[in-house]
Structure formats: C-alpha cells, structure tokens
C-alpha positions in Angstrom: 41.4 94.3 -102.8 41.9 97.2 -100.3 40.7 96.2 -96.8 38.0 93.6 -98.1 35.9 96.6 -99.5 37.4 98.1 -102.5 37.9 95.3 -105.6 40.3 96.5 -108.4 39.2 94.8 -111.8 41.1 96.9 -114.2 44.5 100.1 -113.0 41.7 102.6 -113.8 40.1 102.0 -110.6 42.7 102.1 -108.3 43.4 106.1 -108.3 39.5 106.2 -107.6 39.7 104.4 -103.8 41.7 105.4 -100.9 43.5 102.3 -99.1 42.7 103.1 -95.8 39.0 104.4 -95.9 36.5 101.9 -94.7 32.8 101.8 -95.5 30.2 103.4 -92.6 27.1 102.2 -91.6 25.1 105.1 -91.0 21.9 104.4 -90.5 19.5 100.7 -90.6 16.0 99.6 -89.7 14.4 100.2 -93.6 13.1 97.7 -95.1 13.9 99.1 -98.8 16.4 102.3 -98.3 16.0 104.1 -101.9 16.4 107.4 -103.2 19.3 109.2 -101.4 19.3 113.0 -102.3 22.2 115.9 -100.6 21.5 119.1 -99.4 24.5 121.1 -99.4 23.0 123.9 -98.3 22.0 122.4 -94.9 24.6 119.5 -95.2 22.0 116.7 -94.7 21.2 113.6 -96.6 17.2 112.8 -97.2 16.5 109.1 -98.9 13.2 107.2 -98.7 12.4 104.0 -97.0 9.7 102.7 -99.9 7.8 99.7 -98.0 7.7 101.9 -94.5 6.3 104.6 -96.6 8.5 107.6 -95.2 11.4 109.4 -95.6 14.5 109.6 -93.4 16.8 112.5 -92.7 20.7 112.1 -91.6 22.6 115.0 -90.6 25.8 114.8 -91.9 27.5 117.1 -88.8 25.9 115.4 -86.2 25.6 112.2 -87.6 22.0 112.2 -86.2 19.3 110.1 -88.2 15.6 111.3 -87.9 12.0 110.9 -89.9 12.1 113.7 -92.5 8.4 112.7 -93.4 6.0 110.2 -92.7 3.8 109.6 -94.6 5.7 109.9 -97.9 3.6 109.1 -100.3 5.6 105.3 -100.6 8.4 107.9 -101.9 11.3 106.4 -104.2 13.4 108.5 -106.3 14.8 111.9 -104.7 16.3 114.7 -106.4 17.5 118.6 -105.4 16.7 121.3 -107.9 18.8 124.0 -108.7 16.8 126.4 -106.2 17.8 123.6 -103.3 14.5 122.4 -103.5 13.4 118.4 -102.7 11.7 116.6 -106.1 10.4 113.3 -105.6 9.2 110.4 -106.7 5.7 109.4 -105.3 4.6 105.7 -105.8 1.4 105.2 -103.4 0.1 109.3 -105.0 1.5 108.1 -108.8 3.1 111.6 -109.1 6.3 113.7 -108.9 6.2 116.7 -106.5 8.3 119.3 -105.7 9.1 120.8 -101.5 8.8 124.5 -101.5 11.2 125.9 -98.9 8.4 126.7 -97.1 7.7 123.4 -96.9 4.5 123.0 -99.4 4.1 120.6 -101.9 3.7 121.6 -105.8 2.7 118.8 -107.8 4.6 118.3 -111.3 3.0 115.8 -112.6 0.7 112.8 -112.2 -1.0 112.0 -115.5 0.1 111.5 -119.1 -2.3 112.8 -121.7 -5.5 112.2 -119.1 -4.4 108.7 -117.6 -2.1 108.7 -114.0 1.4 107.6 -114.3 2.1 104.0 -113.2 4.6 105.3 -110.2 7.5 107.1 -111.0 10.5 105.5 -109.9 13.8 108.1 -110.2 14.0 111.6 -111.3 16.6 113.9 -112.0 16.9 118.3 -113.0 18.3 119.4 -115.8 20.3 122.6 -116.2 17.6 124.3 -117.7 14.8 123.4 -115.5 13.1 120.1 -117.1 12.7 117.7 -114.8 13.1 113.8 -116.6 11.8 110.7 -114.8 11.2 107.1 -115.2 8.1 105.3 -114.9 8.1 102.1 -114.2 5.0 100.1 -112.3 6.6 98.9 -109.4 4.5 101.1 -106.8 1.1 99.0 -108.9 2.0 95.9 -109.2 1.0 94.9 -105.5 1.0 96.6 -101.9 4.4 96.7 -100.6 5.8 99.7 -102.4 2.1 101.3 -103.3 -1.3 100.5 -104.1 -2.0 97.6 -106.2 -3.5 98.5 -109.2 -3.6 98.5 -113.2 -1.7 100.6 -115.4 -3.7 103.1 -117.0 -1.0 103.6 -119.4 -0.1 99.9 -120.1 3.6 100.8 -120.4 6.9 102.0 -119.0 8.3 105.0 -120.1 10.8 107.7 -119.8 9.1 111.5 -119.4 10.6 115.3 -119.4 8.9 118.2 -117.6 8.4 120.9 -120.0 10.3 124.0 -117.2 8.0 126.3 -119.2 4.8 125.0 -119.4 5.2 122.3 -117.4 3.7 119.6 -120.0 4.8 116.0 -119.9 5.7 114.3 -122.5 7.6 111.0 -123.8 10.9 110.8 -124.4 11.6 107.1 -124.6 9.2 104.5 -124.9 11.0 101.3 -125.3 11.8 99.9 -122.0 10.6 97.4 -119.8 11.1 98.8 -116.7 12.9 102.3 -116.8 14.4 102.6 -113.5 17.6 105.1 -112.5 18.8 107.4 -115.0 21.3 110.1 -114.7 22.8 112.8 -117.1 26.5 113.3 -117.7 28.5 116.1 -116.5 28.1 118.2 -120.1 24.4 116.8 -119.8 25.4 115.7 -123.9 24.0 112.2 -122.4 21.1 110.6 -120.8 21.7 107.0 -119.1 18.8 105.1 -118.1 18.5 101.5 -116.5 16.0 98.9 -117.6 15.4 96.6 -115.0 13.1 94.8 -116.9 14.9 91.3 -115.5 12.7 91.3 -112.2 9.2 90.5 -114.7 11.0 88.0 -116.8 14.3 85.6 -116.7 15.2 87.0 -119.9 14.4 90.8 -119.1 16.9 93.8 -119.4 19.4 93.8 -116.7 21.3 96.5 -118.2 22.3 100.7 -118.8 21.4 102.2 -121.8 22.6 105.7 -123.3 21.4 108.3 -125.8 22.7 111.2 -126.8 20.4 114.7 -126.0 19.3 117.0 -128.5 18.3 120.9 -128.4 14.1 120.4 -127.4 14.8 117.6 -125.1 15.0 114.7 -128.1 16.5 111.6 -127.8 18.9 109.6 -129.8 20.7 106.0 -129.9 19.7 104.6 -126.5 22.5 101.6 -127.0 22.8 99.5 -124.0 26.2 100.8 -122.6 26.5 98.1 -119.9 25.4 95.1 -118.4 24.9 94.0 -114.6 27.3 91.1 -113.3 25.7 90.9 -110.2 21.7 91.3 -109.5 20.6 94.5 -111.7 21.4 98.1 -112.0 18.4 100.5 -109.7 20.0 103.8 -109.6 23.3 105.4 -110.3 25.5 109.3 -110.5 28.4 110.1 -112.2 31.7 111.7 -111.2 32.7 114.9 -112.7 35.4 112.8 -114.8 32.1 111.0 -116.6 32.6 107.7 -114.5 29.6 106.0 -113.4 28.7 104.8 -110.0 26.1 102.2 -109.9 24.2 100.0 -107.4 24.3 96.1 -107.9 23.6 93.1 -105.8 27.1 93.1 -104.4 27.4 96.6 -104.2 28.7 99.5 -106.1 30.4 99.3 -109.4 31.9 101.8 -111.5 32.2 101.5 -114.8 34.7 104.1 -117.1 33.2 106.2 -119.9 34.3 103.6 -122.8 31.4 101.3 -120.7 34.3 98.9 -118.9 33.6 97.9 -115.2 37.0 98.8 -113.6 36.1 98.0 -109.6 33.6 97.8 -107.0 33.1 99.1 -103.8 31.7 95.6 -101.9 28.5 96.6 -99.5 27.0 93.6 -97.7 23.4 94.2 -98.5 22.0 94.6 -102.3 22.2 98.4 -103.3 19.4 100.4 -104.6 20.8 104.0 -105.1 24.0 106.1 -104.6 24.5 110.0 -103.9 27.7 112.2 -104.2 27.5 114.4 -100.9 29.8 116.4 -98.5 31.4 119.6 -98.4 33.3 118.6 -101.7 31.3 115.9 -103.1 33.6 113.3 -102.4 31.5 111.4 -99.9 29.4 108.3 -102.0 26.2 107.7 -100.0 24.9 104.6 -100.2 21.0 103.4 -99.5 21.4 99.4 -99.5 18.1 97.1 -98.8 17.9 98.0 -94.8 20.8 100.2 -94.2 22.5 103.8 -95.4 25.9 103.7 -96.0 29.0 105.9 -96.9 32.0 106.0 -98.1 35.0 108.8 -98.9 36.5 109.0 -102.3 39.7 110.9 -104.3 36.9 111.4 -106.7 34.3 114.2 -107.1 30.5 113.8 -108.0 29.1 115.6 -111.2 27.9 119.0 -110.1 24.3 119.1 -110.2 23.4 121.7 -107.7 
C-alpha cells in the first residue's frame, strides 16, 4: 500500500503508481459526479452532475471550478471529438448531441428506427468519425436522473453513429444494462460494461469485450472481467492497453490478459475516470459527490 491510496495486488501494478503522490479533491457538492471529459486545447475538465441536472467546469491552471451549463439536459456520459468538440449524453432530452465551437447544439441522435432512445448513458469517438454509445434506461426509470417514463424500445442496447450518414444502428443487443464502454488504443477492441446487477441480485456486474470489424461489426463480446467491489460505470485505457475502471472502492486496473493488478482507493463510490493534463498522465476521477485526481507514470490512450 503506498500512502493508504495505492493497493498493489499483483508487481504489475507497482511501476504504474508513484509512492509519494496523493489523491486531490478538486471539487464536491454533486450529488452524482459522472462523465468527466478533457479539453487539451483549453486545459479544462467538463463532467456532469446527473441529479442536479448541469454540468461543471474545472480549470486545470487555475484550479477554479464553475457551472459549464445548467440546464444540461440530466447530462451523463461526455466525450471530445477529434475536432475538440463536447459529445454528450442527454438523459432528461433521450439524445446524444454534439457543442459546436460556437457554442450550438447539433443533435446526433435521439430515436432508433422511429422510437426515442431510453437515455444514453456513455459515449465515445472513433478514429473515423462514428460516434458508439450505450443505452441503458437509467434517465426512465424514475425522476432523479431524468423523466420517468417507459421505454419505447423495451431494451438496452449498444449503437454506432454512421460519420457519413449519420444513421443509427445496433451494434450489440444483449445486455442488460450497457453502461461505460471504451475502445483500445489500436481501436481492434470494444469494452463495454453491463451493469445489469442494479435491476436484479443476480444481474451482470461485469466488462465484456469484442473484437471490431471493417463496417463497424462486432464479434465475441466475452466478459473479460468481473467487479470485486460494487460494479463497473465507466472506464479509459492507458496507451499500454491497461484499463482503468471505477468501482465502489475506487479505481481498479486491470492488465490486458483481464487480471486486476491494484487499485487506486477513493473514499466515495466511483462513476467515471478521464486521462487529462498536458501529457495525459493526470487520472481524473468523478466519485458520487466529489471530482478527484490523481498523477500517474502512466499515459492515457490518445483519443484526441
């Protein structure tokens, strides 16, 4: 254990933590913090605070903490674009949308072959341009994170964004409750999280991978790990493959061969992590009421 915040379950882990940096409390007062999303550009951090139903800004120079936008739509997942622009998930409007720099709002998509998405949860870009996100009905199933409501759909599912024509379409439709999902550095693979637990005792608590063909196909979707402590939400790699995942204790990482080699201990339940700073190296972390960070020897996939 290094200073009562890094725990070392297998040597793997213990290049990947520096002995002598601590974990920061950046910013509190949300009652869910979710969807953490860097700007590199502008060096800022923008994440959502669901219940409150607006987004939050921290400045990562000036360590100042401001409302980015209010209302948000009961915003969730967050993502940047390769253009540097904001894509988010919408669970009180159903949809994903995209910022313009200037500041507009392009919708993306809010309906699957006529009917309105349940609320997407987490979304992330693709090299090419297609936009995948999950689907889960967390923002419908009562009025704390949404508008209470009945699926049109009657299931979960996993979409792309056609970057052509902009269609939506299914790309996994086996899941409970698809929740974070995150592509690996090559973007060969697709990991999604089921938290399907938080319906039924029994439910998925777990990550699942599948390999990505030409076209935006699927295959395998084997789980590739399971939660020890509350469930996986969302998650990023590090440009070595490694995955970085929230948990009810905190973070844990897990190796490419699926083996959880340490945590990073946070003292509220984490919802989602971010790779930020100048070199990437900075994990921030959105847990329950609070934003958090922490420096690392370790680099975050590129994605912008």
């Amino acid at each position: 254990m290094i200073r009562d915040v890094a725990v070392i379950l297998d040597e793997r882990f213990r290049p990947l933590v520096i002995p002598t940096a601590r974990l920061e409390k950046l910013a509190e007062g949300c009652r869910w913090a979710e969807g953490p999303a860097y700007f590199p550009a502008g060096r800022y951090l923008v994440w959502s605070d669901v219940p409150n139903d607006r987004m939050m800004r921290y400045d990562e120079t000036s360590d100042a903490v401001g409302i980015f936008r209010a209302p948000s739509g009961y915003s969730n997942g967050n993502t940047v674009d390769r253009q540097g622009r904001l894509v988010t998930c919408e669970h009180g409007t159903r949809r994903v949308t995209r910022t313009e720099h200037d500041g507009s709002i392009t919708v993306l998509a809010s309906h699957y072959q006529g009917r309105r998405l349940n609320s997407p949860n987490d979304v992330v870009v693709k090299s090419d341009g297609s936009i995948w996100f999950t689907d889960p009905a967390y923002g419908i199933d009562s009025d704390y994170e949404g508008h209470k409501a009945e699926s049109e759909i009657g299931a979960c599912h996993v979409y792309r964004i056609d970057p052509q024509s902009g269609d939506v379409t299914v790309v996994a439709d086996d899941f409970v409750r698809p929740n974070g999902l995150a592509f690996s550095p090559d973007e060969s693979r697709l990991y999604v999280a089921d938290t399907g637990a938080t319906h039924a005792a029994d439910g998925p608590r777990h990550i699942r991978v599948f390999d990505v063909s030409e076209g935006g196909r699927l295959r395998g979707g084997d789980v590739f790990a399971i939660c020890t402590n509350g469930l996986f939400d969302g998650f990023r790699l590090d440009d070595a493959g490694r995955i970085w995942a929230s948990a009810g204790d905190g973070v844990h990482c897990y190796d490419r061969d699926g083996t959880l080699i340490g945590k990073i201990l946070v003292p509220e339940t984490v919802a989602n992590v971010v790779f930020g700073g100048l070199k990437r190296n900075r994990l921030y972390i959105c847990a329950t009421t609070s934003l958090y960070a922490i420096m690392l020897p370790v680099n975050g996939a590129k994605t912008f």
